[in-house]
N, C-alpha and C positions, 0 to 999 in steps of 0.2 A: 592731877595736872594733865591738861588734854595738849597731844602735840597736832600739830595742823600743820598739816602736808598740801601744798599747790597743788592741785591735779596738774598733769601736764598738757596742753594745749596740741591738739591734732590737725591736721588738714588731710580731707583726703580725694585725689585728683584723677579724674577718668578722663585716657586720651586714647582717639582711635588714629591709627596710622593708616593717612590716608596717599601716598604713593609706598614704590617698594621701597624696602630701609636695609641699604646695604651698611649691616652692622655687622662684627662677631668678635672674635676672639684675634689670639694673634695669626692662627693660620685661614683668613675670615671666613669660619665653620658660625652659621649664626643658631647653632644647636641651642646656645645659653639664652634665646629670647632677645629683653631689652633689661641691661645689666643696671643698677643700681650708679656705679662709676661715670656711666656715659654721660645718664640725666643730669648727674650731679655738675657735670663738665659743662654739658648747656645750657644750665640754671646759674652756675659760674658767668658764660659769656655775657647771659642776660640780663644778671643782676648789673655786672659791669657797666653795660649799656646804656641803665636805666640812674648810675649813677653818680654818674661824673657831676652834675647840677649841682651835690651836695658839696664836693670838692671846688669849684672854681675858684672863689674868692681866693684861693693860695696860689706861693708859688706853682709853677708845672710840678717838680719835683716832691713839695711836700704835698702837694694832694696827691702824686701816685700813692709817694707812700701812705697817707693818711686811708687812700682806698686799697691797697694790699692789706692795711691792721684790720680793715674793716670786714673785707671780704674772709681775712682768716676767722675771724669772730664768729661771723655768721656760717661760715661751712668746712671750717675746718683747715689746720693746715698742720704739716712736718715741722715739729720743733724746733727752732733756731737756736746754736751753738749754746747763747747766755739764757735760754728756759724763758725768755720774755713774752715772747709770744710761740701759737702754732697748739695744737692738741685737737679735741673734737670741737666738732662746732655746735651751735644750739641747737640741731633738730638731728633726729637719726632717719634716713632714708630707705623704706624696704618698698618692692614694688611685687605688687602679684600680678599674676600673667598665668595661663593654660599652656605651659611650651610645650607641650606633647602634642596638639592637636594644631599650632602654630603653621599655618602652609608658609610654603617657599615657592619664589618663584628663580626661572632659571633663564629668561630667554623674554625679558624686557629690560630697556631697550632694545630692539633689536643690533644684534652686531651686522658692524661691515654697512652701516646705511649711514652715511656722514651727512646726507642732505634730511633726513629724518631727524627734528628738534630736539625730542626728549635724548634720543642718542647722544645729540652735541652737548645735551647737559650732563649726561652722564662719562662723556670723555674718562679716560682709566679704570674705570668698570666694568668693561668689555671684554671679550674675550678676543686679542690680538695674539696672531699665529698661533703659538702652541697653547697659550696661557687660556683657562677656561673662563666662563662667562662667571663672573661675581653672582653668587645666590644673597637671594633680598628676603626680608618678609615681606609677606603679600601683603595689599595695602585691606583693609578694613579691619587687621588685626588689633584688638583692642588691650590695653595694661591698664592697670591702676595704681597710684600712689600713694604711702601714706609716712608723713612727715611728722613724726609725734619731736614737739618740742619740748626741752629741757628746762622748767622755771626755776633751776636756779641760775641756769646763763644766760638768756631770753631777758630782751627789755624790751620798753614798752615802744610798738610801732614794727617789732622784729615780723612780726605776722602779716601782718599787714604789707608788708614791703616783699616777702618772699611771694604772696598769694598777689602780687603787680607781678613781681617777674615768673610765674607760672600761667600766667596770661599772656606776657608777652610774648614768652616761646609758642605757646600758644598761635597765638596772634601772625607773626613772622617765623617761627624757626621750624627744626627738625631735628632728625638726629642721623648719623652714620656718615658714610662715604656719600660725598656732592650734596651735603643735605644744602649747604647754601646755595648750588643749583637746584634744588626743591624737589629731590630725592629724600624720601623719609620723611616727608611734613607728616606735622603732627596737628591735632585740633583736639582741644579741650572739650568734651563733651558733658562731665558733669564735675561740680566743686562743690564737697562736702552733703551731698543729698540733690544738689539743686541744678536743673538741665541748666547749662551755660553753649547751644548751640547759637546761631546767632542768622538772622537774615543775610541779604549783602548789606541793605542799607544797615543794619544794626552794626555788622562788621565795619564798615565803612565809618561810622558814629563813634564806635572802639577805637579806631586809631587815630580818628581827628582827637579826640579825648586826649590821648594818652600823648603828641604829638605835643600840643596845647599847651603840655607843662612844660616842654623847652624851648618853648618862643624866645627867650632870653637866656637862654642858655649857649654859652659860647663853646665852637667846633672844639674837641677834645685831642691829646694824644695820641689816642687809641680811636678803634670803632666804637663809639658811641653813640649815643642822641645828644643833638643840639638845634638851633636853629634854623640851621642848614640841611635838617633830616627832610625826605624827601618820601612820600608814599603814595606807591600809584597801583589798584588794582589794573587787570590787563585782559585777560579772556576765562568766558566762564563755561560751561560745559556738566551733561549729566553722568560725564565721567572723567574723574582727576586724570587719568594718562591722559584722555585727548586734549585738556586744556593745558596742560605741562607742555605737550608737545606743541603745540600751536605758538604759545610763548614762547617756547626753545626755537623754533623756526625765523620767528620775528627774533631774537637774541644773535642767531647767525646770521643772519640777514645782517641788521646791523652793526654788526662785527666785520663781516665781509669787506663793506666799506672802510677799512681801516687798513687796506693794504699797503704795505711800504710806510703802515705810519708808526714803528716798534713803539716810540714813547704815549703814543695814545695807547696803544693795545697794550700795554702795561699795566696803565688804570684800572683795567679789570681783574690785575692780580700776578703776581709772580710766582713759579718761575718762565718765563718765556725764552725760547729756543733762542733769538733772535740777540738776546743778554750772555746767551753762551755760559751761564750760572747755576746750575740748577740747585745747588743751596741755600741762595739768595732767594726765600720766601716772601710773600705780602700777601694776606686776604685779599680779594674784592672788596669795597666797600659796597658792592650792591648785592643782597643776598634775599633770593627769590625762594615765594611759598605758595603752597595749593591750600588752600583751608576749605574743609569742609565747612556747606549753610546746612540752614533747617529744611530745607524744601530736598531734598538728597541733592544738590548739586553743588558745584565744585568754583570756585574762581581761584586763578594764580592772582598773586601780587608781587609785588617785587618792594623792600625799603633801602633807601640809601642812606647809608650813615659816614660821610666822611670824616675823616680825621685834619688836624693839623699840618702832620706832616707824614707824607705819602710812605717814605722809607728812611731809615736814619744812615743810607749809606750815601756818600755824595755823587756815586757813580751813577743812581737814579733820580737824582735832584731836576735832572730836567723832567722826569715824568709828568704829564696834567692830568688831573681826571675830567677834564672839563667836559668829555667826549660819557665819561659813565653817569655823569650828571645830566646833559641830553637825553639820553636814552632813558634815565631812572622817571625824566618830569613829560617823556611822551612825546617830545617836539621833534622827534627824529621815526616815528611810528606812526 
C-alpha cells in the first residue's frame, strides 16, 4: 500500500526596498534586517484590503467577523478561550536577506528642514533636540520570500489570493515607520522565477486591473477597496528620494491650505494637536508609494481607500474627508 503525500505548494517573492525603511526592534536598532513578523502585518493590511467584496452581502458585523475567521485561517491567529478557532495559518513565512552587508542610512531626510518634502513625510523620524535621527535601510536593499503552504489546511484559491495580496503591497505599500508616507516602499521584483518589474504604463494597467474588481463594491468599515478607491500616480524621477520629496512638497503645500480648518486636517489622520488627544488614533486613508519601473526610474503614487465611518467616537463625527479625496483625485494639484 503506497501512502501519497501532497507536496506542499511554495511561493517565492523578491522585493527591493526602494526608499529608506525605518524598521527595527523595539529600541529601533534595524540590526535584524526585515523581520518575518512585520511582512506578515503588511500582508495582514493587504489581504484586509482586498477583501471586504467577499463579505458585503452581510450584516457590517457578521462580515467583520466572517473576515476575522477568515484572516485567522489564512495567517494565523492566538487561540481563543473555547479552542474554536486561532493556531497556525496555511503557509509558514521565512525571509532571506544578507543582514551583515545591509547598509544604513542616518541623515535622510534631512533634520531641521520643514520646508523640504520627504522631511514632512517623514515627521517623528527625525532627530528633534536631544533624540537622534532614526537609522533606515538604504533603499536598493533587496529580501526574499518564501511561503511554503501547508496541504493539509490550504484550500482551493488560498494561493492564488495571497500571491493578489503580495502584489498589492507590492503595488501601494511598504513597511516600517511612515511607510504609508512612502518611506520603505517596497516593489516586487521577481515571483517564483519570473521578473514581475513593470513599466509606468504597465504599473498604471496593474492597478486599473485590480481597481476594476470593486467597481461594485460598496465603501467598507475599515480601510479598504471599494468603489470609492481612488489611484493617482504623481511625480516620476531617476531617483526615488527626489520623487518622494517632490510629492511631499506638493502634500505640504496642500496641507498648508487647511489652516484654522482642524476637521479637514483630521482626514488625513489622527492624532492631531489641535483635538488635544493623542490617544485618539486614525490612519489616513490616503497612503503614498515610490515603486520602482523597469527602465531604473521611480514614480510616487498615492491610493485612497476610504472607509464608512471616519472614527467611531462621536467627538470626531463632524470630521470630512472630503479635502483628502481632492487632493488623492488631483484637482487640488
Amino acid at each position: 500500500m503506497s501512502l501519497n503525500f501532497k507536496e506542499p505548494h511554495i511561493i517565492r517573492a523578491t522585493y527591493r526596498i526602494v526608499t529608506p525603511m525605518f524598521i527595527g526592534d523595539a529600541n529601533q536598532n534595524t540590526t535584524d534586517g526585515v523581520r518575518p513578523p512585520s511582512v506578515k502585518g503588511a500582508l495582514r493590511f493587504w489581504w484586509r484590503a482586498l477583501s471586504w467584496g467577499k463579505f458585503q452581502g452581510m450584516s457590517a458585523s457578521e462580515a467583520l467577523k466572517a473576515l476575522n475567521l477568515e484572516e485567522a485561517r489564512l495567517f494565523g491567529a492566538a487561540m481563543n478561550a473555547e479552542k474554536v478557532t486561532g493556531g497556525q495559518g496555511v503557509f509558514l513565512l521565512s525571509i532571506q536577506q544578507d543582514i551583515a552587508s545591509q547598509q544604513k542610512v542616518y541623515d535622510w531626510p534631512p533634520e531641521k528642514k520643514p520646508e523640504h518634502g520627504a522631511s514632512f513625510m517623514a515627521y517623528g523620524l527625525l532627530g528633534e533636540g536631544d533624540d537622534d535621527h532614526r537609522g533606515a535601510i538604504i533603499e536598493g536593499t533587496e529580501f526574499s520570500l518564501k511561503l511554503v503552504f501547508n496541504p493539509k489546511r490550504m484550500v482551493d484559491g488560498d494561493v492564488a489570493e495571497i500571491e493578489k495580496t503580495l502584489e498589492a503591497w507590492s503595488l501601494f505599500g511598504g513597511l516600517g515607520g511612515r511607510s504609508r508616507r512612502g518611506m520603505g516602499s517596497v516593489t516586487q521584483i521577481s515571483l517564483n522565477g519570473e521578473n514581475t518589474l513593470l513599466t509606468k504604463a504597465s504599473y498604471q494597467d496593474r492597478v486599473e486591473a485590480l481597481l476594476g474588481d470593486y467597481s461594485e463594491v460598496s465603501t467598507s468599515p475599515y480601510t479598504a477597496f471599494s468603489k470609492d478607491s481612488v489611484h493617482r500616480t504623481v511625480d516620476s524621477n531617476r531617483k526615488a528620494r527626489e520623487a518622494l520629496t517632490k510629492t511631499g512638497s506638493r502634500y505640504k503645500e496642500f496641507r498648508s491650505t487647511l489652516k484654522g480648518q482642524s476637521f479637514a486636517k483630521a482626514g488625513f489622520g489622527l492624532p492631531l494637536k489641535e483635538f488635544g488627544d493623542e490617544k485618539q488614533r486614525r490612519a489616513s486613508p490616503l497612503i503614498f508609494h515610490v515603486h520602482e519601473l523597469e527602465n531604473e526610474s521611480f514614480t510616487t503614487a498615492m491610493i485612497y481607500l476610504p472607509s464608512s465611518q471616519f472614527h467611531f467616537d462621536e467627538k470626531y463625527s463632524g470630521i470630512k474627508i472630503d479635502k483628502v479625496a481632492e487632493f488623492a483625485r488631483g484637482s487640488a494639484v
